[in-house]
C-alpha positions in Angstrom: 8.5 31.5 -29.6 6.4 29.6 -32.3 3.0 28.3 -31.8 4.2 24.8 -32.3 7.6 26.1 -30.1 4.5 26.5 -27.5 2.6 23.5 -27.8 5.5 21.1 -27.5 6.6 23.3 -24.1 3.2 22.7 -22.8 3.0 18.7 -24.0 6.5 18.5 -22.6 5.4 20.1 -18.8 2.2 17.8 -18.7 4.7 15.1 -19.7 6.9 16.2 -16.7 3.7 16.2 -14.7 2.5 13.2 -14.7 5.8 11.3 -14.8 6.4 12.6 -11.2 2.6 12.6 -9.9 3.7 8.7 -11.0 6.6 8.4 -9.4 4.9 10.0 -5.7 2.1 7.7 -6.2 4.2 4.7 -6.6 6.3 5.5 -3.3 3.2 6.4 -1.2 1.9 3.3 -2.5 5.1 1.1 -1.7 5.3 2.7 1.6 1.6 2.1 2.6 1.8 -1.6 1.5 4.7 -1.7 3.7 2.9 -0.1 6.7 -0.4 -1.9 6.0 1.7 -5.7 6.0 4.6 -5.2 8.5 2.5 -7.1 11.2 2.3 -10.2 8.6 6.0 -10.6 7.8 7.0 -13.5 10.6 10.4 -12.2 11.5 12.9 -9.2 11.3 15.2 -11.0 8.5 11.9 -11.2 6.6 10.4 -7.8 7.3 14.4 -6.2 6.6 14.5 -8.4 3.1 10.9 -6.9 2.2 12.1 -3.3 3.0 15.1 -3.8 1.2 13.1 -5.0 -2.1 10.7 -2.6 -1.8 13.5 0.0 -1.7 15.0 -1.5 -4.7 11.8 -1.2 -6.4 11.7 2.8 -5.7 15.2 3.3 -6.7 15.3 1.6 -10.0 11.9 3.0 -11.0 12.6 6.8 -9.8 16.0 6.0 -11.7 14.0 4.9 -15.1 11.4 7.7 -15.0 14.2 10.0 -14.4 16.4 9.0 -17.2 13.0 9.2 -19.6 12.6 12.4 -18.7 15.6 13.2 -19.7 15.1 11.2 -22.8 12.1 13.5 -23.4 13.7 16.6 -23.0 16.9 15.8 -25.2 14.3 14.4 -28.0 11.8 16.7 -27.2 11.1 18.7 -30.6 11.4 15.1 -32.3 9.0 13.5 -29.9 6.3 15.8 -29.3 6.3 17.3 -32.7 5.6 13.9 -34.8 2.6 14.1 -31.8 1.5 17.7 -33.0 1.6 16.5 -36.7 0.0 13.3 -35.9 -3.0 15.1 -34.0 -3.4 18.4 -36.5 -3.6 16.0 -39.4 -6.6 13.9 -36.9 -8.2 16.9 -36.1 -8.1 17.9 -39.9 -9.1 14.7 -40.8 -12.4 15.4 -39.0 -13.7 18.4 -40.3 
């Protein structure tokens, strides 16, 4: 495997990694706000409506990271090496 082979496989796991530390943060976020409010909501209909949204709002959002990630690894040599000739020619640039 190339150097550039390597650099994009390491650009494309931090990619990976931050999409899904994202996507956990977003649901224990959703789920704490649901927690943290359940008190206010004034009546079962309501509280089931805001559960459903907020369910809504994790599935279509898991569903769009998941499909850029795939994105991302179909496209990947495209993607990340414009980035790797991008930053070499910044960091040459600079010296």
């Amino acid at each position: 495997m190339s150097e550039r082979d390597q650099r994009i496989a390491a650009m494309h796991r931090g990619d990976i990694r931050v999409a899904w530390a994202f996507v956990l943060g977003l649901w224990f976020a959703i789920i704490f706000v649901a927690l943290a409010t359940w008190d206010l909501a004034p009546a079962g209909t309501a509280r089931l409506i805001l559960l459903g949204a907020g369910a809504v709002i994790l599935l279509f959002n898991t569903a769009a990271i998941m499909a850029m990630l795939r994105h991302y690894r179909e496209d990947r040599d495209f993607i990340y090496g414009l980035d790797i000739t991008f930053l070499d020619q910044a960091r040459g640039a600079r010296k």
